[in-house]
N, C-alpha and C positions, 0 to 999 in steps of 0.2 A: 608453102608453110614451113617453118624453122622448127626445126628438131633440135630439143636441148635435152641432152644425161646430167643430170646432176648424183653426187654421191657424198657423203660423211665419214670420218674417220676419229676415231678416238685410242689412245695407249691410254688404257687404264682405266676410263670414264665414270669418275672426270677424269682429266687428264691431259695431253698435248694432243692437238687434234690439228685436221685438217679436211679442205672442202674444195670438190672437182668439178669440174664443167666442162663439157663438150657440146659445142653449139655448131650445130650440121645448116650451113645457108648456102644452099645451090653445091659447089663445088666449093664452098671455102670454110675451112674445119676451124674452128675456134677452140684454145684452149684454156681454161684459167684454172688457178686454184689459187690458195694460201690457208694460211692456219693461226692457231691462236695457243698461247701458253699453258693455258688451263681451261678445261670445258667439257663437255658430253658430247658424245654420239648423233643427240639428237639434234642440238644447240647447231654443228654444222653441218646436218641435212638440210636444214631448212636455212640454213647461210648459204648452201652451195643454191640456191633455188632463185634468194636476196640476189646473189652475186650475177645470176644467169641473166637475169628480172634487169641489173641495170646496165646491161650490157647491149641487149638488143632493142629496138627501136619499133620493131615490127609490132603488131596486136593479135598476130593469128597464132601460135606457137603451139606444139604439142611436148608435153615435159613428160621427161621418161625417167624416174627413182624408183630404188628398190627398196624406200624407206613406206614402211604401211605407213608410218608415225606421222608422215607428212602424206600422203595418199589418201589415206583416210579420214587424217584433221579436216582435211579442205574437202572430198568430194562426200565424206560421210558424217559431217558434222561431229568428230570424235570431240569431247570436250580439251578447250587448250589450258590445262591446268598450269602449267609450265611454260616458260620461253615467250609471254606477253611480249616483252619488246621485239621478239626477232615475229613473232605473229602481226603484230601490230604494221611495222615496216612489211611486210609482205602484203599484208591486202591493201595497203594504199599502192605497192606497185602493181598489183592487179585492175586494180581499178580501168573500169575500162577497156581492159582486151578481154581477148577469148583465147584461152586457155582449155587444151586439152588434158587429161593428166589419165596418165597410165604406168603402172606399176610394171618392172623388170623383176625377173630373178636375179638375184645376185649372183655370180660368180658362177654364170651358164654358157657364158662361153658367148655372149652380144659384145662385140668388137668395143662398143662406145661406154655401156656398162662399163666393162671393163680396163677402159681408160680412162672413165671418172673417178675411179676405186683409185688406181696405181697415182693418181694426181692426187687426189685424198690421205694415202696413208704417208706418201713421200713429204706431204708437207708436215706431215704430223710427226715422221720420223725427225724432222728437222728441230722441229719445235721439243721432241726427247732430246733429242743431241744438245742442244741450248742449254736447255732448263735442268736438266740431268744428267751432267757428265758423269756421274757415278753409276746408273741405270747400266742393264747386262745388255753388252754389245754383243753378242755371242749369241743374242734371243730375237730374233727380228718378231715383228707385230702379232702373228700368229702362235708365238710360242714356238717357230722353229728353231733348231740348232742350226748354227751357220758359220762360215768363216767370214769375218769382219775382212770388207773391201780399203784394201791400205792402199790403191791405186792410186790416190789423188795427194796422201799425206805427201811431207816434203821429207828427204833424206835426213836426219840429224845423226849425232854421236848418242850415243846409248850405252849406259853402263849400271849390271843388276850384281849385287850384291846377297848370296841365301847361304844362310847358316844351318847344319845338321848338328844336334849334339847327343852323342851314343854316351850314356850311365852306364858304368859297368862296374864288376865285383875289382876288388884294390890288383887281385892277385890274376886277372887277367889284364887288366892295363900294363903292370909288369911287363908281362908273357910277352906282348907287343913289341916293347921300349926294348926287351931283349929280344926279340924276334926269334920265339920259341917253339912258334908254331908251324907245324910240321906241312903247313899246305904253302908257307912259305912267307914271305915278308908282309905283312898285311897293310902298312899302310899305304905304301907302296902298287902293290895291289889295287886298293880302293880309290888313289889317285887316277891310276891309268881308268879303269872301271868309269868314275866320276866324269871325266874328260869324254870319254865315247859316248856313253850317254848324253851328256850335254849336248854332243853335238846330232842324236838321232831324237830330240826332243819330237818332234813334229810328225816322227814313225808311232810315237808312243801315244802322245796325246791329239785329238783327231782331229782339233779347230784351230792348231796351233800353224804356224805358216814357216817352211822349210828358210831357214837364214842361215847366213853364210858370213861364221861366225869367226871373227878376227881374232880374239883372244878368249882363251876360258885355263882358268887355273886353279888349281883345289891345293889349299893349305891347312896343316894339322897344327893346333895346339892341346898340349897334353897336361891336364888340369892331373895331379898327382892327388892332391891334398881333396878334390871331391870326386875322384875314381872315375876321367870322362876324359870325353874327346871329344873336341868343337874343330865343326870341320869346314871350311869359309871356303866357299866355290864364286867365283868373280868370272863375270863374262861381259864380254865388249865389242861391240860392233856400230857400223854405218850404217844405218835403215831408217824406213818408214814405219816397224813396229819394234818395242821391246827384246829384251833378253830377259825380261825376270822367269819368263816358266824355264829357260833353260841352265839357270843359276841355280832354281828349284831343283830342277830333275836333274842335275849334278851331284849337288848337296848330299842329294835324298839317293840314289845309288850307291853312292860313293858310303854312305851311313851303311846301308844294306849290306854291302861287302863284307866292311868289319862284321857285322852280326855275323854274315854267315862264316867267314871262316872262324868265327870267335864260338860258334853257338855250339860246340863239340863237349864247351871245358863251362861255358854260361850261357846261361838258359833265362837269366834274369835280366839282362840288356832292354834298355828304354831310349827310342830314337825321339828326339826333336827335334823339328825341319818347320823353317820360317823365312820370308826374303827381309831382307837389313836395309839393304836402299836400294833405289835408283836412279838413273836420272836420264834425260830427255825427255824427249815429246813433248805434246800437248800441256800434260800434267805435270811437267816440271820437273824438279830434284825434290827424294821424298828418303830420311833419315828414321828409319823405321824401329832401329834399337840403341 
């Protein structure tokens, strides 16, 4: 007799889904899945089942999901409120065999369960990635935090562009311009500061991915007439991921600095930190200010 796992998957539900099969015939393991743009949980339980259904030939099968939804429609007459057409298509491919049906826990540690699931959410990831380029990469299907696999992307040029802008009293931008301050040259300082950080972005921030970063430069403009300093941190590199967090956390240090050696004489200092552009990758060049 043929052993089929079947399993569902949904981001969001509704949402991007996808549907698993593992079909056990003697010695030879069968694998399918696919998925669909928009749909429910339940919609590709009972697709992974369709999918199994027109796969195998045989009439004696025993089907193993860890779906009650589909489990109980069919062996407990639960009402099918929902999902008429994929019901309707399923018992015309029952017709006529013998069907076993038995319910699995999920995520117990059954080899095949658990290779219906991982065919299930991987199509469904696919179907995010597609549909959702804006969706948090950072979040895999459970809500975990992750570091995004850039294993397969291609190398491009990359260039990120983030702005800091420190507000300060008339009479300490002065102090600066004349470098009055007694801990020493401050933007100079904030420069060097800016630069080392940028380049330990990845020590700092925990999803970030260590790159090996070809240029990073931090440049001051000193606005007199509204009492500030715009601080433009550029970084550049060959890769398979971005520089903008490390344009960021350039910016955004290099801002810190000033405050702190400024914060002795002003106490009223107001940092603003934003990225300006970018460009490579996937998503192109993006002019943000």
């Amino acid at each position: 007799m043929i052993k089929i796992y079947t399993d569902g998957a949904c981001i969001g539900n509704p949402g991007p889904g996808g549907w698993g099969v593992v079909i056990l015939n003697g010695s030879q393991n069968v694998f399918l899945s696919g998925g669909e743009s928009s749909t429910t949980n339940n919609r590709m339980e009972i697709t992974a089942v369709i999918e199994a259904l027109k796969n195998v030939d045989d009439n004696d099968l025993t089907i193993y999901s860890d779906s009650t939804y589909v489990i109980n429609t069919i062996t407990k007459g639960w009402k099918k409120n929902k999902n008429q057409d994929l019901w309707e298509l399923l018992e015309k491919l029952l017709f006529k065999k013998n069907v076993t049906w038995k319910w699995v826990k999920g995520h117990s540690g059954n080899e095949f369960n658990e290779k219906a699931d991982q065919l299930a959410y991987g199509e469904a990831k696919k179907k995010m990635k597609i549909n959702e380029p804006d969706s948090l990469t950072h979040v895999d299907h459970e809500g975990t935090a992750n570091m995004v696999d850039v294993s397969q992307k291609p190398v491009t040029f990359r260039e990120a562009i983030a702005k800091s802008l420190v507000t300060m009293n008339p009479e300490t931008l002065q102090k600066i311009i004349k470098n009055e301050f007694e801990k020493g040259d401050v933007l100079s300082v904030a420069r060097v500061a800016g630069v080392m950080a940028g380049k330990q972005t990845s020590n700092l921030i925990p999803l970030c991915h260590p790159l090996q970063i070809s240029h990073l430069n931090i440049d001051f403009e000193l606005d007199n007439e509204n009492s500030r300093i715009l601080i433009i941190a550029t970084a550049k590199i060959n890769s398979q991921t971005g520089v903008e967090m490390e344009a960021l956390t350039a910016a955004s240090i290099s801002a810190l600095t000033i405050y702190d050696m400024c914060k002795a004489v002003d106490k009223t200092m107001k940092i603003q930190t934003w990225l300006s552009y970018k460009s490579g990758g996937k998503s192109g060049d993006h002019q943000l200010d």
